[in-house]
DOVOSE-269836 format. One record per residue (C-alpha): residue number from 1; residue in one letter; y, z, x. Coordinates in steps of 0.2 Angstrom, whole numbers, plus 5000, padded with zeros to 4 digits. Each point is the difference from the previous one (the first is absolute). Layout:
BEGIN
+-----+------+------+------+------+
| pos | code |   yy |   zz |   xx |
+-----+------+------+------+------+
| NUM |    A |    Y |    Z |    X |
...
+-----+------+------+------+------+
***
This chain:
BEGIN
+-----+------+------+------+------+
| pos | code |   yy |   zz |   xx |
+-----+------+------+------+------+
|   1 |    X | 5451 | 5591 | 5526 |
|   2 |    X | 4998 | 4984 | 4990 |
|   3 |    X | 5016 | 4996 | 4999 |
|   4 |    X | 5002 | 4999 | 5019 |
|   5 |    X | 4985 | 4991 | 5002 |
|   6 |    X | 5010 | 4987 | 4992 |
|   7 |    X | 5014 | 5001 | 5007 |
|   8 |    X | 4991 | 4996 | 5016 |
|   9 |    X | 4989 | 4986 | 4993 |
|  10 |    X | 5016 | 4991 | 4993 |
|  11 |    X | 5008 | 5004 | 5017 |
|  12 |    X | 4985 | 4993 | 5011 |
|  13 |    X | 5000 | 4984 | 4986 |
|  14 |    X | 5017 | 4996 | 5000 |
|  15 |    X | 5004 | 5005 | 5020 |
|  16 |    X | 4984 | 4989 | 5007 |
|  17 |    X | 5007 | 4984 | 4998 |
|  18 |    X | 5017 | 5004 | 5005 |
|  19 |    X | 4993 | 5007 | 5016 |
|  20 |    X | 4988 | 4983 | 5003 |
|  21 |    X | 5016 | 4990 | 4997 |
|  22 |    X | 5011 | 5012 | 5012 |
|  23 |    X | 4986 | 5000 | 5016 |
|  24 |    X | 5000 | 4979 | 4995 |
|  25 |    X | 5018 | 4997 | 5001 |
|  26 |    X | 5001 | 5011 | 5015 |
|  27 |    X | 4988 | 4989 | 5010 |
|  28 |    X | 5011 | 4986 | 5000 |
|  29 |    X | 5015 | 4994 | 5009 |
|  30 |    X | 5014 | 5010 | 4998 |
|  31 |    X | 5012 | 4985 | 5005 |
|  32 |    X | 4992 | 4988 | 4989 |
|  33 |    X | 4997 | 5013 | 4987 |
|  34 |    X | 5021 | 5003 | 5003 |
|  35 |    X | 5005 | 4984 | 5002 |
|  36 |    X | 4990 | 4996 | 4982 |
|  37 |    X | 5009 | 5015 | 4991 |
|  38 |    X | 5017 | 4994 | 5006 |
|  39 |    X | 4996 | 4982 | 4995 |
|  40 |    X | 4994 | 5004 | 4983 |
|  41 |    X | 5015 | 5011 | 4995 |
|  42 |    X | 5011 | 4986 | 5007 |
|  43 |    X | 4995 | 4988 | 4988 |
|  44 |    X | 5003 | 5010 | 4985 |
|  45 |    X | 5017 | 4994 | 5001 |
|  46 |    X | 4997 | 4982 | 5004 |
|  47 |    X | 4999 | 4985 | 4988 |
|  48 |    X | 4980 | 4992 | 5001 |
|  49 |    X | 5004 | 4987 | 5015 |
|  50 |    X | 5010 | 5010 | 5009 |
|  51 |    X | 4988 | 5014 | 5002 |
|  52 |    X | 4985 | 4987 | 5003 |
|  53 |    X | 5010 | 4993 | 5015 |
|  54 |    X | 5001 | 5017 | 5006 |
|  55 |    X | 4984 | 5005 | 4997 |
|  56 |    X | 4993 | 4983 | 5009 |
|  57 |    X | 5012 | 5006 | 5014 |
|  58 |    X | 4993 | 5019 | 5001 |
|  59 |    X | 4983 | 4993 | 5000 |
|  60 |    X | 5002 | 4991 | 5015 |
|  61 |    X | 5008 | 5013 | 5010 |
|  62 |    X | 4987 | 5014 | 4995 |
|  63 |    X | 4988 | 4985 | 5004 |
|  64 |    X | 5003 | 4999 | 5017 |
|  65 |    X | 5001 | 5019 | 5005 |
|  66 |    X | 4989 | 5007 | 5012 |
|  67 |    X | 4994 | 5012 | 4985 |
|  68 |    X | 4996 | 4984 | 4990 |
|  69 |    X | 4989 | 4994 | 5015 |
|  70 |    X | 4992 | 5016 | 5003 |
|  71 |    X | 4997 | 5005 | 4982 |
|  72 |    X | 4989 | 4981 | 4998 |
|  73 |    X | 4992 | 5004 | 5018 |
|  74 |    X | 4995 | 5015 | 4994 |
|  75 |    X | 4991 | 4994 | 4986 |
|  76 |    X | 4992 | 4985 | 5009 |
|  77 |    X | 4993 | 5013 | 5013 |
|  78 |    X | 4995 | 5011 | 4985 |
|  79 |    X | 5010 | 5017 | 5009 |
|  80 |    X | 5015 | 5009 | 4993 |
|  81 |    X | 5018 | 4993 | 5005 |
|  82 |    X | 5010 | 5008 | 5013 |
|  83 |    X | 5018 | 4999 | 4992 |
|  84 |    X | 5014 | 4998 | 5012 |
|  85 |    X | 5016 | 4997 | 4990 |
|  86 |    X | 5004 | 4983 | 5005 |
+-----+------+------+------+------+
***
């Protein structure tokens, strides 16, 4: 009896956070939150100034999306964004 009780204390300690992270990241742009995956792994393999220049670059493309511009909408006007994958 005890020893299940633990088991689903430690559960509920450990799964809380992951779950407040997972609602979080889902609440964001998928393309920005793709295109940011992609870019990251990409500069793994790239010398310093090569990967700043493409980092400089992917900023200002997910910089202009219309997901960019909604997401900065959305917190001016205080609402939740309405993601459209562009």
């Amino acid at each position: 009896m005890i020893q299940s009780w633990i088991v689903r204390k430690s559960l509920a300690v450990y799964a809380s956070p992951l779950v407040l992270r997972a609602s979080g990241l889902a609440s964001k742009s998928p393309l920005i939150l793709g295109m940011g995956k992609r870019s990251f792994y990409r500069t793994l393999e790239m010398q310093p100034d090569a990967a700043l220049d493409y980092l400089q670059t992917m900023l200002t493309i997910t910089s202009s999306s219309e997901d960019s511009a909604e997401g900065i909408a959305a917190f001016v006007e205080k609402r939740s964004p309405h993601w459209r994958g562009r």
